[in-house]
C-alpha positions, 0 to 999 in steps of 0.5 A: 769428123771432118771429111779428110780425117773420114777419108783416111779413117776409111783407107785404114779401116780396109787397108790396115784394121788387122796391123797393131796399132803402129802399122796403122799409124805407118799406112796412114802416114803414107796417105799423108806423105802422098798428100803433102806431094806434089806428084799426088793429089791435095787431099786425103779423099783424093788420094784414095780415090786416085787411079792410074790406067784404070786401076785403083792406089788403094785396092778397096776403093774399086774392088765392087764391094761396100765401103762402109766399116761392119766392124764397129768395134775396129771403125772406132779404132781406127777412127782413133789412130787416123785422128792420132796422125792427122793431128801430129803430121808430121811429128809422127816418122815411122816411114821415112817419107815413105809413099807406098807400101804393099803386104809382105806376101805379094810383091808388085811390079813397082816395088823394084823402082822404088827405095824401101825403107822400113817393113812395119809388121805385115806391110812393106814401106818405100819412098819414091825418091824425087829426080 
């Protein structure tokens, strides 16, 4: 497994291993659609270690705790769902070029400037539209 296809099978592990498979597939096409931006960085890895004013894009990346999957059961699952996508970008359209996304329990300060575009089981999907 190659660094990026890591890299994102990491961000689904903490981000997405409770959603059915196809809102796995919809939190990794964020990562995605954000790589292939370019008001975000050029590679998986540095998507998911990007900050802004000190506070992580993706919450695990910097809340203290280990990052290695302890599930090893739902770390193949997602390994195999981050391949899926990573191999059929951009074929794969579930979130309509959406480039964030949080749980439908919370609702963050952002979320109004952006368009939302789809809710995926528990996850809520926006696009950050170009000016």
């Amino acid at each position: 497994m190659g660094l990026e296809l890591f890299c994102l099978s990491l961000i689904l592990y903490h981000e997405a291993r409770g959603e059915p498979r196809v809102g796995q597939l919809a939190v990794a096409e964020v990562v995605l659609n954000r790589v292939v931006d370019s008001r975000y960085p050029n590679s998986v890895c540095e998507v998911m270690e990007q900050e802004h004013d000190g506070v992580c894009h993706f919450s695990f990346w910097c809340d203290g705790l280990s990052d290695n999957p302890g599930d090893k059961v739902l770390w193949v699952e997602v390994k195999t769902t981050a391949t899926q996508l990573f191999y059929n970008y951009p074929e794969i359209n579930l979130t309509q070029g959406a480039t964030h996304y949080h749980h439908k329990e919370i609702l963050p300060l952002w979320a109004t400037a952006l368009t939302r575009v789809v809710q995926i089981d528990n996850h809520i999907f926006y696009r950050w539209e170009r000016e």
